[in-house]
C-alpha positions in Angstrom: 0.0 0.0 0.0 0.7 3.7 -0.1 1.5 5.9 2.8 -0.2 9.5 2.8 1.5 11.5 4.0 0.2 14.2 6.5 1.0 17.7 6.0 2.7 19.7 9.0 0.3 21.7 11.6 0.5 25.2 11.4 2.7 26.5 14.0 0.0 28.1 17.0 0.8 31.4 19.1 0.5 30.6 22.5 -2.7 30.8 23.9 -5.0 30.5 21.1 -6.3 26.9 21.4 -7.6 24.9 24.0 -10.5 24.9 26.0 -9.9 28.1 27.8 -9.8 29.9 24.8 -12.9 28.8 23.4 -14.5 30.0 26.0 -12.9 33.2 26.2 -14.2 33.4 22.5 -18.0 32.4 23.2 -17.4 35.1 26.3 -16.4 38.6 24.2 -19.2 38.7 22.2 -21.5 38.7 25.4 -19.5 40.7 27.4 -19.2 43.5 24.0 -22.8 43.0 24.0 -23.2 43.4 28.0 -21.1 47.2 27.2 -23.3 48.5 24.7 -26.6 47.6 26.6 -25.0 49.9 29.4 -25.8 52.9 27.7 -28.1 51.9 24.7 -31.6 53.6 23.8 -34.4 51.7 23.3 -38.3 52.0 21.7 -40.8 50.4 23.7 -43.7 49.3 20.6 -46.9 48.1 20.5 -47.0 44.1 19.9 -47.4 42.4 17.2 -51.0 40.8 17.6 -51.5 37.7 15.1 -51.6 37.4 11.7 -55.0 35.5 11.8 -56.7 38.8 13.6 -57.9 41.3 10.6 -57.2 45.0 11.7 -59.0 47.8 9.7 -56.5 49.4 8.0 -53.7 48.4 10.3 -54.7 50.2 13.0 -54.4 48.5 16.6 -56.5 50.8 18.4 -56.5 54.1 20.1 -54.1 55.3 22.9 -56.3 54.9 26.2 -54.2 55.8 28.8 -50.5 57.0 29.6 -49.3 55.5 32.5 -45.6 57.4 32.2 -43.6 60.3 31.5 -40.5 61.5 30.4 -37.6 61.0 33.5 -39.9 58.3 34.6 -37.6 55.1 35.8 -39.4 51.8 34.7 -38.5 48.3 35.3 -38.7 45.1 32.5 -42.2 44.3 32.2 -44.0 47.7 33.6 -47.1 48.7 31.9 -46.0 52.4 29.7 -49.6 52.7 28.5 -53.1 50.9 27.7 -54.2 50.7 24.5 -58.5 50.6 23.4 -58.5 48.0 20.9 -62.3 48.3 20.3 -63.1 45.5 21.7 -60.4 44.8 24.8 -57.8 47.2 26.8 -54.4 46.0 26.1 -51.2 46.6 28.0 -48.3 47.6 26.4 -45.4 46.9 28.3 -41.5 47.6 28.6 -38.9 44.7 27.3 -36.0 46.4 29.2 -35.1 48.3 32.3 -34.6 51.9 32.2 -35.7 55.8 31.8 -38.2 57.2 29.9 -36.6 59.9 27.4 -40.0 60.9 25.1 -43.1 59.9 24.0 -44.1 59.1 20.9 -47.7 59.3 21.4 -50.7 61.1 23.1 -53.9 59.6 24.8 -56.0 59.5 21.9 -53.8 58.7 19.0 -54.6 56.2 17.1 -52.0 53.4 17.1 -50.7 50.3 14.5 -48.8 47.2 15.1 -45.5 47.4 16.0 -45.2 51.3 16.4 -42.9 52.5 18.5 -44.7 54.4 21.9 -41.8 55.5 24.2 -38.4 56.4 23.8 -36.1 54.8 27.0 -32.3 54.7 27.5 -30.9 51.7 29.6 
């Protein structure tokens, strides 16, 4: 038979294998991601109901009821405002931690899927 021959391995700084380093690898993009978060904006938006309930011409509802202002602090899952939806009140709440910087909207605006409401920074 034939021998193959293997080709040489590629010389390696020190360092950059291992299990230690793979971790280290898995770990910077959270940590990069941890930083930004820190002092990121973010929009606070109406859900996204279904695609088997029909709106009239996209529109959710009508803004109900404001239940913060700008400077307000507000924790994941608060309530930011209630929405009419003609035929139930929704709650539309906060995904993230943090301060109310502006509002997009007024008690009686009407409102569509997926809009943004409130302006926040983390």
């Amino acid at each position: 038979g034939c021998l193959r021959r293997q080709p040489a391995p590629l010389p390696r700084e020190p360092g950059t294998s291992g299990p230690g380093m793979l971790l280290a690898r898995l770990r910077a993009p959270r940590l990069a991601l941890a930083a930004q978060r820190r002092w990121a904006s973010f929009t606070v938006s109406t859900p996204h109901l279904s695609d088997s309930v029909p709106l009239a011409d996209g529109v959710l509802g009508t803004v109900e009821e404001i239940r913060v202002a700008p400077g307000d602090t507000i924790a994941e899952n608060d309530v930011v405002l209630v929405v009419d939806t003609f035929k139930a009140a929704l709650e539309v709440r906060s995904q993230a931690a943090g301060t109310v910087v502006k509002l997009l909207v007024a008690v009686g605006d009407e409102i569509r899927e997926m809009e943004p409401v409130v302006e926040c920074e983390e």
